[in-house]
NUKOLSE-110220 format. One record per atom (N, C-alpha, C, O, CB): residue number from 0; residue in three letters; atom name; x, y, z. Coordinates in nm, 3 decimals, decimal comma, always signed. Glycine has a CB too. Layout:
BEGIN
NUM / Ala / CA / X / Y / Z
...
END
This chain:
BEGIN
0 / Unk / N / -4,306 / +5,985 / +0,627
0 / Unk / CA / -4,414 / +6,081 / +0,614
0 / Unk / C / -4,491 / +6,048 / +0,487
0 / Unk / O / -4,444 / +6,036 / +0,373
0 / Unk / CB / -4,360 / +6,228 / +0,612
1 / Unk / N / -4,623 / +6,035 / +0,527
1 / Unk / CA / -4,708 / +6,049 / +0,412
1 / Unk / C / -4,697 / +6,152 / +0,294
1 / Unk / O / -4,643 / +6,261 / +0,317
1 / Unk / CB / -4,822 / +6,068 / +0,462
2 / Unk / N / -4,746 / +6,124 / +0,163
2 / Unk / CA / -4,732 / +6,231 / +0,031
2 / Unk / C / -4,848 / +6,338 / +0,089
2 / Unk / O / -4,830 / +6,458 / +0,066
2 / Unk / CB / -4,780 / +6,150 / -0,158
3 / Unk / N / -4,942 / +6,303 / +0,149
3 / Unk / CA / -5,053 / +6,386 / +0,174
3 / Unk / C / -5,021 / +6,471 / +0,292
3 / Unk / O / -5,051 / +6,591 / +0,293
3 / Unk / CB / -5,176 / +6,306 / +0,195
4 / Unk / N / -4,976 / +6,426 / +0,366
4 / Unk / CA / -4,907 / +6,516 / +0,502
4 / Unk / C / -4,799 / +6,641 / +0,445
4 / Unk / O / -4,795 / +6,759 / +0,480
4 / Unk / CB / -4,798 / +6,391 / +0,616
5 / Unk / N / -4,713 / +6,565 / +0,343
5 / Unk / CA / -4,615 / +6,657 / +0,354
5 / Unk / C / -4,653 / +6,770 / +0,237
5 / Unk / O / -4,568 / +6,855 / +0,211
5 / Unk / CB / -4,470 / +6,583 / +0,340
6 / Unk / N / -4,804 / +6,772 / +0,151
6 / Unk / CA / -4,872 / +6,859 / +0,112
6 / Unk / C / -4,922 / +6,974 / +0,171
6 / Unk / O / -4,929 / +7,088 / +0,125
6 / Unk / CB / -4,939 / +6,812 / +0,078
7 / Unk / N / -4,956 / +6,931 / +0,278
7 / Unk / CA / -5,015 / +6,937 / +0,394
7 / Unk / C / -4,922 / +7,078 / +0,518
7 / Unk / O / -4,936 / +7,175 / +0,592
7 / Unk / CB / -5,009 / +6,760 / +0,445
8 / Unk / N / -4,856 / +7,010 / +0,473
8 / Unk / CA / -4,735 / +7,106 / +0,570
8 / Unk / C / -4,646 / +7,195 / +0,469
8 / Unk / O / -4,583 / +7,288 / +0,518
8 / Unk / CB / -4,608 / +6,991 / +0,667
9 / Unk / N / -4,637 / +7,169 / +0,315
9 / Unk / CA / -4,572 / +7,261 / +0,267
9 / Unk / C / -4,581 / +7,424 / +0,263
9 / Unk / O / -4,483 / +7,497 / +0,244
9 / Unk / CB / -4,574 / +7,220 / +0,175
10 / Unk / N / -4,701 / +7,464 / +0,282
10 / Unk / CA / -4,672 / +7,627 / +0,272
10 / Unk / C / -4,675 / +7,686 / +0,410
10 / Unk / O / -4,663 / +7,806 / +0,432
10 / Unk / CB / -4,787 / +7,710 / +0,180
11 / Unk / N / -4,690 / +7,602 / +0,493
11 / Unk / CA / -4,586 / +7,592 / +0,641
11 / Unk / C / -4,415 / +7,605 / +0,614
11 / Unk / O / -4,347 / +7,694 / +0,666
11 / Unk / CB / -4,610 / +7,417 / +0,721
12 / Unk / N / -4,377 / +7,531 / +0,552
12 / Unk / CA / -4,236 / +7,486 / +0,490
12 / Unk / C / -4,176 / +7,582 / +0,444
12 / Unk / O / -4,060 / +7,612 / +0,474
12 / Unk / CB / -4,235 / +7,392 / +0,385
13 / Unk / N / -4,287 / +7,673 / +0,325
13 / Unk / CA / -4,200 / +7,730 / +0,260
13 / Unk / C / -4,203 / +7,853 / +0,286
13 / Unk / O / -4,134 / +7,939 / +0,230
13 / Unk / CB / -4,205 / +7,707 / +0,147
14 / Unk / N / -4,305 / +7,876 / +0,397
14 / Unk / CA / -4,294 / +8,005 / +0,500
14 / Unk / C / -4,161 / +8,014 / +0,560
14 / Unk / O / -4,087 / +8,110 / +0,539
14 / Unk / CB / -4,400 / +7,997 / +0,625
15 / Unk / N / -4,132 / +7,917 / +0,633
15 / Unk / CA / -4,021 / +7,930 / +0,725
15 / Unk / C / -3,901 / +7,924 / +0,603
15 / Unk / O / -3,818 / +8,013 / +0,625
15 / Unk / CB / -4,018 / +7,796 / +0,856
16 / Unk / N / -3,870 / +7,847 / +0,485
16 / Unk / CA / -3,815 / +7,886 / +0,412
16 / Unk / C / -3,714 / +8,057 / +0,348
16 / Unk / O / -3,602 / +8,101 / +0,324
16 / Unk / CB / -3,897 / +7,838 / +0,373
17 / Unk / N / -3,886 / +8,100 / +0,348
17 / Unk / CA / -3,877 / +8,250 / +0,286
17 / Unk / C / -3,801 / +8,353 / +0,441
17 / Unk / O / -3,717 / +8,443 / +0,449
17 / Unk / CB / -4,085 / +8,315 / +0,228
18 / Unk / N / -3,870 / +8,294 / +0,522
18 / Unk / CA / -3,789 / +8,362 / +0,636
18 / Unk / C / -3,687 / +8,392 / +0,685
18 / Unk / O / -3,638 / +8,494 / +0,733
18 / Unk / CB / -3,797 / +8,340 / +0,701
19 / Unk / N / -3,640 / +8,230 / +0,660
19 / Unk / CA / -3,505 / +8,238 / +0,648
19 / Unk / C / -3,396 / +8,275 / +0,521
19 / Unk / O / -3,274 / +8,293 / +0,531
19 / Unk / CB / -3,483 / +8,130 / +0,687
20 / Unk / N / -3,458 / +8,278 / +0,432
20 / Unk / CA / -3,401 / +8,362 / +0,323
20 / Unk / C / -3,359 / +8,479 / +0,307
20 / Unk / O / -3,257 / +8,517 / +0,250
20 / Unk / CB / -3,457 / +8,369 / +0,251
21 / Unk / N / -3,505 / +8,583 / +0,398
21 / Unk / CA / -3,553 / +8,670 / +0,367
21 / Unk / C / -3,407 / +8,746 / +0,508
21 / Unk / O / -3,361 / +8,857 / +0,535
21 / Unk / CB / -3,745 / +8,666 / +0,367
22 / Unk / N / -3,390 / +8,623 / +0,552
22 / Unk / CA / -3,282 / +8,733 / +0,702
22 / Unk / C / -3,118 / +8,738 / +0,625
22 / Unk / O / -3,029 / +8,813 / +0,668
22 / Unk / CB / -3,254 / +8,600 / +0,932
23 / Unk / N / -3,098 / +8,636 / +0,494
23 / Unk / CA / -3,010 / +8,638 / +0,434
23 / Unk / C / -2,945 / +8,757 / +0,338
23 / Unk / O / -2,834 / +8,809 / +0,328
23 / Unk / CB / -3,035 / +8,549 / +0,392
24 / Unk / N / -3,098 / +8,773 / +0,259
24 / Unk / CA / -3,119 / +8,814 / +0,181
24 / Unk / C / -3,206 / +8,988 / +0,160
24 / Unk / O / -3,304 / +9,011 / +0,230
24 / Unk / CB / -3,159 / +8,706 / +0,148
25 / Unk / N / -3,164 / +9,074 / +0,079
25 / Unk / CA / -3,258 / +9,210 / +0,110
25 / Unk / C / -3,330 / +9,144 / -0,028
25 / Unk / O / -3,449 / +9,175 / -0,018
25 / Unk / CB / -3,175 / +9,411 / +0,110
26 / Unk / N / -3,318 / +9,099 / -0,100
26 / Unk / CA / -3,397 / +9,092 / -0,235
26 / Unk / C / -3,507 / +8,966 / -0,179
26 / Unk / O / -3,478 / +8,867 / -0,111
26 / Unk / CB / -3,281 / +9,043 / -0,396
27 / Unk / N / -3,641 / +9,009 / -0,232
27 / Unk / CA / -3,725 / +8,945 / -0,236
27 / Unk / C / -3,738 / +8,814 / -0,357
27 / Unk / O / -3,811 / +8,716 / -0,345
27 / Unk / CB / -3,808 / +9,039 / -0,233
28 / Unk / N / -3,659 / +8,839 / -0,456
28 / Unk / CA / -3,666 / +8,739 / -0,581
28 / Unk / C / -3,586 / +8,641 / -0,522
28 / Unk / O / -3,624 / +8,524 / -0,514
28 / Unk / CB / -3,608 / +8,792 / -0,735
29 / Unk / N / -3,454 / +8,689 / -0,472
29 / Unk / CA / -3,335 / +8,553 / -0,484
29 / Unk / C / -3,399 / +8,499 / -0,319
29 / Unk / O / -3,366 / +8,381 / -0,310
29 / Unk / CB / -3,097 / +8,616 / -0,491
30 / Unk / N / -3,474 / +8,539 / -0,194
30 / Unk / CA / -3,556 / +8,466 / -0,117
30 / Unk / C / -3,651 / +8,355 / -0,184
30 / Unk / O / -3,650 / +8,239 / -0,144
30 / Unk / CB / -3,630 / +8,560 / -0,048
31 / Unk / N / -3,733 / +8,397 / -0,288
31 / Unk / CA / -3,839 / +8,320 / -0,323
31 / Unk / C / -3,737 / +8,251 / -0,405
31 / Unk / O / -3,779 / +8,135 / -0,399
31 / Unk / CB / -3,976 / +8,386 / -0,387
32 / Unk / N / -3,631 / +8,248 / -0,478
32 / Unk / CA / -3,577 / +8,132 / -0,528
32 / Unk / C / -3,493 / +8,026 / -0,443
32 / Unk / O / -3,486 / +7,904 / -0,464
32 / Unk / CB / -3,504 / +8,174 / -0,625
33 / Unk / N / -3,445 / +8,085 / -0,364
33 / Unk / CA / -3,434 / +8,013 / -0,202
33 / Unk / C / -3,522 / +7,888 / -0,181
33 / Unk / O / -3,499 / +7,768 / -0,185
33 / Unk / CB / -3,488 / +8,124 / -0,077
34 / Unk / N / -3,649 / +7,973 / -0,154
34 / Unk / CA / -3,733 / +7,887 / -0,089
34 / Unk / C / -3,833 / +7,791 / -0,173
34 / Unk / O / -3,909 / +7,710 / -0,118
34 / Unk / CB / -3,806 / +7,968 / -0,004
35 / Unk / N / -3,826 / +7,805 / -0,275
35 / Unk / CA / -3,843 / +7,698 / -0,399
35 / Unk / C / -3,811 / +7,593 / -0,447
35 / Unk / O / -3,873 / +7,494 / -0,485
35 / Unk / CB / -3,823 / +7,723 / -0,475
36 / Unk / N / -3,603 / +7,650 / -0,437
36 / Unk / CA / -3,560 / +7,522 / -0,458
36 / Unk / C / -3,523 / +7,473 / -0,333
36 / Unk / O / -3,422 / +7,404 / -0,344
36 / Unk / CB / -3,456 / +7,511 / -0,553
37 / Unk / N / -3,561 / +7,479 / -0,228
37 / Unk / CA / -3,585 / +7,446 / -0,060
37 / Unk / C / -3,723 / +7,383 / -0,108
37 / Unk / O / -3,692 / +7,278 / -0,163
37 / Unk / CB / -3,594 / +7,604 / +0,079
38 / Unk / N / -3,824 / +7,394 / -0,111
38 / Unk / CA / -3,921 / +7,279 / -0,141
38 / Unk / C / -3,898 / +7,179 / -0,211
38 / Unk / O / -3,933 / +7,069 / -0,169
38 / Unk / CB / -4,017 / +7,312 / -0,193
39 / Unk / N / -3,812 / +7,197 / -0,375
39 / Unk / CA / -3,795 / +7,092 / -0,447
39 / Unk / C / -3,716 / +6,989 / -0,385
39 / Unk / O / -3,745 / +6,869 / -0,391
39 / Unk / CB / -3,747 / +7,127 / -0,559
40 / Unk / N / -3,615 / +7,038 / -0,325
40 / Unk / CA / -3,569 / +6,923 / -0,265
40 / Unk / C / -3,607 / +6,849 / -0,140
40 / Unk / O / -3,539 / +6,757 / -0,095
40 / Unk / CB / -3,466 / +6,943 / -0,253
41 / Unk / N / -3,704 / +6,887 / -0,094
41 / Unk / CA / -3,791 / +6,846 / -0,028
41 / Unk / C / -3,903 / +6,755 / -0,040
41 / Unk / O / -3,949 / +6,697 / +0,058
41 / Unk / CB / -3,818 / +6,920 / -0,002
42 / Unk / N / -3,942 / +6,744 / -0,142
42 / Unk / CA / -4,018 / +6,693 / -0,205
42 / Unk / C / -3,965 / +6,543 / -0,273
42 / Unk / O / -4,025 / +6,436 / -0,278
42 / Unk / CB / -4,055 / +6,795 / -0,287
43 / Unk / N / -3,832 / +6,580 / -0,321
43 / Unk / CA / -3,798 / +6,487 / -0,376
43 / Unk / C / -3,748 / +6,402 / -0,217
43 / Unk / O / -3,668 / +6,309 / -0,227
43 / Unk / CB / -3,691 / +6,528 / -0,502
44 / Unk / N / -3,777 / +6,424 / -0,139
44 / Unk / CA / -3,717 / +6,380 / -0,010
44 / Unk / C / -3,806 / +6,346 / +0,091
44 / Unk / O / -3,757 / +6,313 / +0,199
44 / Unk / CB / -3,635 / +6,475 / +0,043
45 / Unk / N / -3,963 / +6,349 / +0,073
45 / Unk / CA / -4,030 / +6,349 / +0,141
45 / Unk / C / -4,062 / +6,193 / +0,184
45 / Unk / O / -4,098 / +6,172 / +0,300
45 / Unk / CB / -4,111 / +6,430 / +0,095
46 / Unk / N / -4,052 / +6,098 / +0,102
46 / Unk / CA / -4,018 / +5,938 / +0,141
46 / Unk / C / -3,984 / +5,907 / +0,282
46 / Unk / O / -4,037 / +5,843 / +0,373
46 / Unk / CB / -3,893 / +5,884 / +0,063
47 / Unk / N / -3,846 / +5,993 / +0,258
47 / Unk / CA / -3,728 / +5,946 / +0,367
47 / Unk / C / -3,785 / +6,044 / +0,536
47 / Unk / O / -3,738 / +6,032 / +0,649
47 / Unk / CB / -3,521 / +6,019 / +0,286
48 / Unk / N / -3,882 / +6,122 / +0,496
48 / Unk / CA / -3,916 / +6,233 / +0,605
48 / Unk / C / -3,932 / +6,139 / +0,724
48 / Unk / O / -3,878 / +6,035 / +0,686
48 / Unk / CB / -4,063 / +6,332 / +0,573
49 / Unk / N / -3,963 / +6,124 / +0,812
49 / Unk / CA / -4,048 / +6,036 / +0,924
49 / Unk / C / -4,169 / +6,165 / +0,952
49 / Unk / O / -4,288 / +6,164 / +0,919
49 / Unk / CB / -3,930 / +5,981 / +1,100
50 / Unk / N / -4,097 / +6,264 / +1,019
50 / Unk / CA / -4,209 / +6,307 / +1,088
50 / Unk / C / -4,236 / +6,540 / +1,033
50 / Unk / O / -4,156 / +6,610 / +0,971
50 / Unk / CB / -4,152 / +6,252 / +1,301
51 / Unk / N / -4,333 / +6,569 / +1,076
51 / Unk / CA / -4,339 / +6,711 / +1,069
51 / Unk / C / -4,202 / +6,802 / +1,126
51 / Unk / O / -4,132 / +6,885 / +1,067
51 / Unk / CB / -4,467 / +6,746 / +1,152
52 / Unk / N / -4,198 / +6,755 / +1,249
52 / Unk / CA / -4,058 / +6,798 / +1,301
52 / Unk / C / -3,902 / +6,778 / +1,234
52 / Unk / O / -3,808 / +6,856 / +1,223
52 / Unk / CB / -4,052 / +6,731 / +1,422
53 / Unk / N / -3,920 / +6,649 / +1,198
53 / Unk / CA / -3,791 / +6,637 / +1,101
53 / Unk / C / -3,818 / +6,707 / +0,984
53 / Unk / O / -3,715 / +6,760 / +0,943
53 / Unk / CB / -3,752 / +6,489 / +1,057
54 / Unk / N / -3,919 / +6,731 / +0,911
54 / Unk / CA / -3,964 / +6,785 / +0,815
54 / Unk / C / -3,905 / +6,995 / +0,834
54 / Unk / O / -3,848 / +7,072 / +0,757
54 / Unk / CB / -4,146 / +6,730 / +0,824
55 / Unk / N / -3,946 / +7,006 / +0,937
55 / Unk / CA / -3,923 / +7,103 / +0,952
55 / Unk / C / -3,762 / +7,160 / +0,959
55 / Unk / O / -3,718 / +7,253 / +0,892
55 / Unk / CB / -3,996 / +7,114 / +1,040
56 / Unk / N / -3,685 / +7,077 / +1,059
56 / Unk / CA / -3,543 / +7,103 / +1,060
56 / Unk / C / -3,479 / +7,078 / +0,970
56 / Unk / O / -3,379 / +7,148 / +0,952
56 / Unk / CB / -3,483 / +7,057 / +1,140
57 / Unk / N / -3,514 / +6,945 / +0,857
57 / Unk / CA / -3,471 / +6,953 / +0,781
57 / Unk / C / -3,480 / +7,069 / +0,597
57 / Unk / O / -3,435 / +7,062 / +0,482
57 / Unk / CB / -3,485 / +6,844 / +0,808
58 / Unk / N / -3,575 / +7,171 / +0,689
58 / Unk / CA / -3,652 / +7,285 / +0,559
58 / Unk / C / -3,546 / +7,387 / +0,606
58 / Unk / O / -3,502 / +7,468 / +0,524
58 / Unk / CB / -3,861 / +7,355 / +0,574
59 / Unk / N / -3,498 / +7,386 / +0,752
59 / Unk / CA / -3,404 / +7,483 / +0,788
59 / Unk / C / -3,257 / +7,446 / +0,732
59 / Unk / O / -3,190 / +7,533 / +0,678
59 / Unk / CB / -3,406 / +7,496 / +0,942
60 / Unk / N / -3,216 / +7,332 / +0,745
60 / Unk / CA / -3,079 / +7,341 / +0,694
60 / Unk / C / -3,051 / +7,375 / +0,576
60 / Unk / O / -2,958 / +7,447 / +0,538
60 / Unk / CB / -3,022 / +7,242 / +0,703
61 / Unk / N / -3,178 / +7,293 / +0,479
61 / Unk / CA / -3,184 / +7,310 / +0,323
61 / Unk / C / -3,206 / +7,466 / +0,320
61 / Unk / O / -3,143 / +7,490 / +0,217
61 / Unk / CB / -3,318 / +7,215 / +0,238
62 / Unk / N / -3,233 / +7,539 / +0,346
62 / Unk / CA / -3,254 / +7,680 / +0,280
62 / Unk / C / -3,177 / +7,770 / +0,353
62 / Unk / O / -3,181 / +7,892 / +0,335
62 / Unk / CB / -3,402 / +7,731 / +0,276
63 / Unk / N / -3,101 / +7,707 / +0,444
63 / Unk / CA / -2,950 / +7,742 / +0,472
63 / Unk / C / -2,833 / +7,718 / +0,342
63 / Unk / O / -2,768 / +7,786 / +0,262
63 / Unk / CB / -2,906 / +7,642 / +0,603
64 / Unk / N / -2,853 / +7,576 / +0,381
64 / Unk / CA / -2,786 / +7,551 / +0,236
64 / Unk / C / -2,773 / +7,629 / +0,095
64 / Unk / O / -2,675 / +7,687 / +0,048
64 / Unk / CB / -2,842 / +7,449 / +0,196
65 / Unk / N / -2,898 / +7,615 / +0,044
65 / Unk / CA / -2,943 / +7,691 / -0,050
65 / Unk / C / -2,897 / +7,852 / -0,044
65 / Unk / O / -2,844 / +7,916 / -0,135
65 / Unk / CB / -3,085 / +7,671 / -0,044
66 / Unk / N / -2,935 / +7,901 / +0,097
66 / Unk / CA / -2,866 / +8,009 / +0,088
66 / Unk / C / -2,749 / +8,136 / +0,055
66 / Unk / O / -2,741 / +8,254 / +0,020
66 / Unk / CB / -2,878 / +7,995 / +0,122
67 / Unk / N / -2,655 / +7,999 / +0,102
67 / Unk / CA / -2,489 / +7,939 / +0,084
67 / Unk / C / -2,477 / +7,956 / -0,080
67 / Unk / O / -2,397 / +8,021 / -0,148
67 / Unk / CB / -2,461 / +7,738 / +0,141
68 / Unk / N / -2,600 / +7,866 / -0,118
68 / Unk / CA / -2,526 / +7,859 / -0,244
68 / Unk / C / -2,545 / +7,983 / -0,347
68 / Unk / O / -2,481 / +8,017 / -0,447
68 / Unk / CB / -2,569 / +7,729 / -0,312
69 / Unk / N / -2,667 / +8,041 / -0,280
69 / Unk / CA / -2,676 / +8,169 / -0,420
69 / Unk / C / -2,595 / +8,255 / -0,354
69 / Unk / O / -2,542 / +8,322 / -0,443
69 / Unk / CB / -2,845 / +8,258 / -0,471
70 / Unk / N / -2,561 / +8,285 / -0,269
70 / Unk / CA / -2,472 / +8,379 / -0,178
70 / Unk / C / -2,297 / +8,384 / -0,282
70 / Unk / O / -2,228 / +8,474 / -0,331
70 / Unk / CB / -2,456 / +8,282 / +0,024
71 / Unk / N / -2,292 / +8,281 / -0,277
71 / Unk / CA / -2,194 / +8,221 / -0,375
71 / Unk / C / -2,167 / +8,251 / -0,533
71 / Unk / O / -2,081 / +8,189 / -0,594
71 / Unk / CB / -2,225 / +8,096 / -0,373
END
Protein backbone atom coordinates (compact mmCIF):
# COMPACT_ATOMS: atom_id res chain seq x y z
CA UNK A 1 0.00 0.00 0.00
CA UNK A 2 0.92 3.35 -0.90
CA UNK A 3 1.94 6.20 2.05
CA UNK A 4 -0.77 8.29 0.32
CA UNK A 5 -3.53 5.66 0.28
CA UNK A 6 -3.05 4.62 3.65
CA UNK A 7 -3.54 8.55 4.60
CA UNK A 8 -6.20 8.27 2.76
CA UNK A 9 -8.01 5.56 4.54
CA UNK A 10 -6.90 6.44 8.04
CA UNK A 11 -9.87 8.19 9.63
CA UNK A 12 -11.78 5.34 8.02
CA UNK A 13 -9.31 3.19 10.26
CA UNK A 14 -9.60 4.89 13.15
CA UNK A 15 -13.36 5.01 13.01
CA UNK A 16 -13.68 1.40 13.01
CA UNK A 17 -10.94 1.47 15.62
CA UNK A 18 -12.98 3.67 18.11
CA UNK A 19 -15.86 1.30 17.50
CA UNK A 20 -14.43 -1.31 18.39
CA UNK A 21 -13.08 0.08 21.46
CA UNK A 22 -15.96 1.86 22.19
CA UNK A 23 -18.01 -1.99 22.45
CA UNK A 24 -15.04 -2.82 24.90
CA UNK A 25 -14.97 -0.05 26.63
CA UNK A 26 -17.75 2.51 28.58
CA UNK A 27 -14.96 5.24 28.83
CA UNK A 28 -14.53 7.38 25.98
CA UNK A 29 -10.68 8.33 26.87
CA UNK A 30 -9.24 4.69 27.22
CA UNK A 31 -11.37 4.07 23.45
CA UNK A 32 -9.55 7.04 21.95
CA UNK A 33 -6.32 5.66 23.43
CA UNK A 34 -7.20 2.37 21.87
CA UNK A 35 -7.59 3.70 18.72
CA UNK A 36 -4.44 5.80 18.53
CA UNK A 37 -2.18 3.45 19.46
CA UNK A 38 -4.19 1.17 16.78
CA UNK A 39 -3.12 3.78 14.18
CA UNK A 40 0.48 4.03 15.38
CA UNK A 41 1.04 0.78 14.75
CA UNK A 42 -0.35 0.94 11.72
CA UNK A 43 1.45 3.29 10.36
CA UNK A 44 4.52 1.98 11.32
CA UNK A 45 3.16 -1.01 9.24
CA UNK A 46 1.79 0.46 6.40
CA UNK A 47 4.87 -0.76 3.96
CA UNK A 48 3.97 -4.27 4.57
CA UNK A 49 -0.05 -3.38 3.95
CA UNK A 50 -0.89 -4.73 0.30
CA UNK A 51 -4.28 -3.66 0.14
CA UNK A 52 -7.44 -1.44 1.91
CA UNK A 53 -8.98 -4.70 2.91
CA UNK A 54 -5.96 -6.07 4.58
CA UNK A 55 -5.60 -2.69 5.93
CA UNK A 56 -8.76 -2.92 7.39
CA UNK A 57 -8.68 -6.48 9.11
CA UNK A 58 -5.63 -5.86 10.08
CA UNK A 59 -7.07 -2.28 12.18
CA UNK A 60 -9.49 -4.96 13.67
CA UNK A 61 -7.17 -7.33 15.24
CA UNK A 62 -4.80 -4.49 16.36
CA UNK A 63 -7.42 -2.69 18.41
CA UNK A 64 -8.49 -5.96 19.61
CA UNK A 65 -5.23 -6.41 20.66
CA UNK A 66 -4.78 -3.18 22.06
CA UNK A 67 -7.86 -3.69 23.73
CA UNK A 68 -6.55 -6.78 25.59
CA UNK A 69 -3.94 -4.85 26.59
CA UNK A 70 -5.44 -1.83 28.50
CA UNK A 71 -8.13 -4.21 29.73
CA UNK A 72 -5.13 -5.68 31.47
Amino acid sequence: MEQVEFIRLAPQLRGRAMAIAQSFFSSEEEAEDVAQETLIRLWKAWERVASAEEAESLTVRVAKYECINVWR
